[in-house]
Residue, then its C-alpha position, 0 to 999 in steps of 0.5 A: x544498498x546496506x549488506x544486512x544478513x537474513x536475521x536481524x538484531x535490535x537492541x533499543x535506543x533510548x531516544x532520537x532526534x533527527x530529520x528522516x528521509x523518506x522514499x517516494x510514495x509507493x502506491x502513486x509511483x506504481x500508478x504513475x507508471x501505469x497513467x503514462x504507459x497508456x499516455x502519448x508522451x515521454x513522462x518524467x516521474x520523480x521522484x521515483x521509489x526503487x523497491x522489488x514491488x515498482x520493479x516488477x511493475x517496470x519489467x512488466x510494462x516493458x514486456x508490454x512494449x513501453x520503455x523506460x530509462x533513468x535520469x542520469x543526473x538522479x537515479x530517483x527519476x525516471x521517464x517513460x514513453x506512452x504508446x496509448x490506450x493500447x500497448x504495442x504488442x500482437x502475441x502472447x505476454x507472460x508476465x510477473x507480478x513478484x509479490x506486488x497485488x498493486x501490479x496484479x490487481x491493477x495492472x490486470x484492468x489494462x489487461x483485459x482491454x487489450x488485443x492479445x494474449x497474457x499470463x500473469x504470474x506471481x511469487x509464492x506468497x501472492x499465489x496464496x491471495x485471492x483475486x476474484x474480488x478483480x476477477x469476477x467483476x471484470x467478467x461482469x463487464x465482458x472480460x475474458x479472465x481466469x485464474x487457479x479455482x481453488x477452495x481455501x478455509x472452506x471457500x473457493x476463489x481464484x489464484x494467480x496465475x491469471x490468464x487473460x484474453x482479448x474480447x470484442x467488447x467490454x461494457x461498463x457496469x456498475x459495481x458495489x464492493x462488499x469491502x473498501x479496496x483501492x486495488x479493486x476499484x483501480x482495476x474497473x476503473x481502469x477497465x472502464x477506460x476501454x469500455x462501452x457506457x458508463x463505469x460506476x464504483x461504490x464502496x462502503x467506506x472510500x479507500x485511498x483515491x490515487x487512481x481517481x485524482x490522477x484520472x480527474x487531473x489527467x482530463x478523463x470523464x470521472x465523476x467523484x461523489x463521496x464513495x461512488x465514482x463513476x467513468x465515462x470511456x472516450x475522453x482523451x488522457x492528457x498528462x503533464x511532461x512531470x509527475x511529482x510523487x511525494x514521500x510515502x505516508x505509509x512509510x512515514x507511520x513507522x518514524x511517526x510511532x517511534x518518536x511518539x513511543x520512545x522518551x525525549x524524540x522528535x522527528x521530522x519528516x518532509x514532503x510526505x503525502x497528506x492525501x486524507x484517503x491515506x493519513x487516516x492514522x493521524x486523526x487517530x493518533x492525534x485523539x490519542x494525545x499525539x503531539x503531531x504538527x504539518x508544517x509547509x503544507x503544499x498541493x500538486x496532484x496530491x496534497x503533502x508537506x512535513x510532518x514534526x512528531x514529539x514523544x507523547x503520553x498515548x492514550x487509548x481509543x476506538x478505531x470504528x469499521x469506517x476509519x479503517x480504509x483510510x488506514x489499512x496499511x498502517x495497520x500493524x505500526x499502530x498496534x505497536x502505538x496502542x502497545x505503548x498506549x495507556x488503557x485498552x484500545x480496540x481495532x475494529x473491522x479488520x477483515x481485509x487484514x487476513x488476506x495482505x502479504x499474510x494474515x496480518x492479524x495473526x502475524x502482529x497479535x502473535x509476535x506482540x504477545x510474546x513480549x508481554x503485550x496484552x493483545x487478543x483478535x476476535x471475529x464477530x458479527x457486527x464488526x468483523x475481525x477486531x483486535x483489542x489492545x491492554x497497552x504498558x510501556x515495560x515489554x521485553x524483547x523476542x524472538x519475532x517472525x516476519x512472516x515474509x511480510x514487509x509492513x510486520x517486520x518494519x512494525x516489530x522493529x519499531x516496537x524492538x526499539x522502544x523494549x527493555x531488551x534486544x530483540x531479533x526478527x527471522x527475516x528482514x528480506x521481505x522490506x525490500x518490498x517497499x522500502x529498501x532503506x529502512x534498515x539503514x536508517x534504523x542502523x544510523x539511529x543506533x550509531x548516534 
């Protein structure tokens, strides 16, 4: 791995042209992981993403019982022996999530079905992120959950560390979420594998459907309307000897900006997911004038192909509460896009935003702002949290704060790339996170 030091200078690139390699898909590598810790056969899943956030899912599971080992022909694939629905433990688990809400949140409806004791711990800035949104549902199916009660900006809610007991029965109920969450919806899902009766999920919007997908091509009783998803318990999980995860979409949204962004580039990107619950931010881009062509598309479990961007004139647009689900993580890169954009651009419906690694709202329309974007956040009651952008092309670089948060720090660099001066970024550590390539591949670029 690159040996980088905690502060990071950009200086910008002209123009790029290059095929980039892009990781295993982070959300499906950790879902992998859980689908065949619960199936009765050895699992190969490749290829498999190496980041801190899968890792602690790895230790996790095996403290649970279940192991795991690499292949020793390809580092980026790794098996795993199912033991079941149940994990072979009969004492108490002290488990840590690091900072992965993908690990706490989901792995915590495998929890509650389970015959023993556990804790869930986390790191310091997942200690800052509510979870009653997983823990209160579960309790309305019967679970024995709990957590830190504490009040923060004037509301209570519940904190890591989790603690969770066995219960005779769980029951399955049907839930309507106030706000689109795949995390949440992947919990009760899950926990409905356990329970007595049917499990219902309703969002508002649909967020990005990984869970269901696997469920359905697994052989469970799931039924998928739009944004309801119903479970019935009893069905016996099937799953193939090979999980094939494509490349990671989100990923893939920084290299998409920076050729869009920055004169005369092109990249390619292969093999990257295409699930429509996820690329939301292609619809967007494209009505933007982005000159975005899919090119070998291809479909397993999961849709995917390659994705050959070409620098474009961006103009502005409205991004509706409603295409924000399907966006959500690619959030902060496309701020970076509207900077670069001509007219005003507005994001709407941004409420989930304030409660990721940080408040991400904060964290982009304060770093962007000092290098001469136009950019303001604003609550209201109709839409929510909302950001609106003036986009220019002629930024100056500056003295930028990650905020210990991966998906802002990979943003501001590429925004870095595309100014007029050399920037530097507090902290880079935290892109460890979900992709620990990412500075490497920048580095290559300004080499060339």
């Amino acid at each position: 791995m690159l040996k980088y030091l905690v502060m990071y200078t950009i200086r910008p690139i002209n123009s790029i042209k290059a095929e980039v390699a892009i990781p295993a898909d982070k959300s499906i590598s950790h879902r992998a992981v859980f689908f065949s810790a619960i199936g009765g056969k050895e699992v190969k899943i490749y290829p498999f993403l190496s980041s801190n956030d899968t890792q602690v899912t790895l230790d996790c599971i095996k403290k649970l019982g279940i192991e795991y080992y690499r292949d020793n022909f390809s580092q980026e694939a790794i098996y795993l022996q199912g033991k079941g629905l149940n994990f072979p433990k009969d004492e108490k688990v002290e488990l840590f999530a690091g900072e992965s809400g993908t690990t706490i949140r989901i792995l915590s409806g495998l929890l509650v079905g389970q015959k023993f004791n556990s804790v869930f711990r986390a790191g310091d800035y997942l200690n800052e992120r509510p979870m009653g949104r997983i823990v209160y549902p579960l309790r309305d199916m019967g679970a024995n959950i709990d957590g830190n009660k504490m009040a923060k900006q004037e509301k209570e809610d519940i904190y890591p560390p989790l603690k969770i007991e066995p219960v005779s029965e769980l029951t399955g109920k049907c839930h309507k979420l106030n706000i689109a969450s795949a995390q949440v919806k992947s919990a009760l899902l899950l926990a409905g594998l356990y329970a007595k009766g049917e499990t219902i999920v309703e969002e508002p919007y649909k967020s990005r459907d990984h869970t269901e997908r696997m469920l359905q091509s697994f052989g469970a009783d799931i039924k998928i309307d739009k944004n309801r998803v119903s479970l019935k318990p009893g069905a016996q999980l099937n799953l193939p000897k090979e999980i094939f995860i494509p490349s990671d979409f989100s990923a893939a949204a920084f290299f998409i900006v920076l050729a869009l962004i920055l004169e005369k580039s092109q990249i390619t990107i292969k093999n990257v997911n295409l699930n429509p619950s996820r690329c939301g931010l292609l619809a967007v881009l494209k009505r933007m004038n982005a000159d975005i062509v899919i090119k070998n598309k291809k479909e397993r479990t999961e849709p995917y192909g390659d994705i050959v961007v070409k620098n474009s004139r961006l103009s502005s647009t409205v991004v509706e509460p409603d295409e924000i689900a399907a966006m959500i993580d690619e959030v902060p890169i496309f701020c970076v896009a509207a900077a670069y954009a001509k007219g005003q651009t507005q994001i709407k419906g941004l409420g989930e935003l304030k409660v990721k690694e940080t408040d991400r709202v904060f964290s982009m329309v304060s770093n962007l702002s000092q290098s001469g974007v136009d950019i303001l956040d604003r609550n209201n009651r109709q839409d929510g949290c909302q950001i609106t952008i003036n986009g220019g092309c002629n930024y100056s670089g500056g003295d930028f704060k990650s905020f210990g948060d991966h998906r802002t720090a990979m943003s501001l660099i590429i925004f870095a790339l595309a100014a007029k001066s050399k920037s530097k970024i507090d902290d880079i550590r935290c892109i460890d996170k979900s992709f620990p390539g990412f500075i490497k591949i920048i580095e290559e670029f300004k080499a060339r």
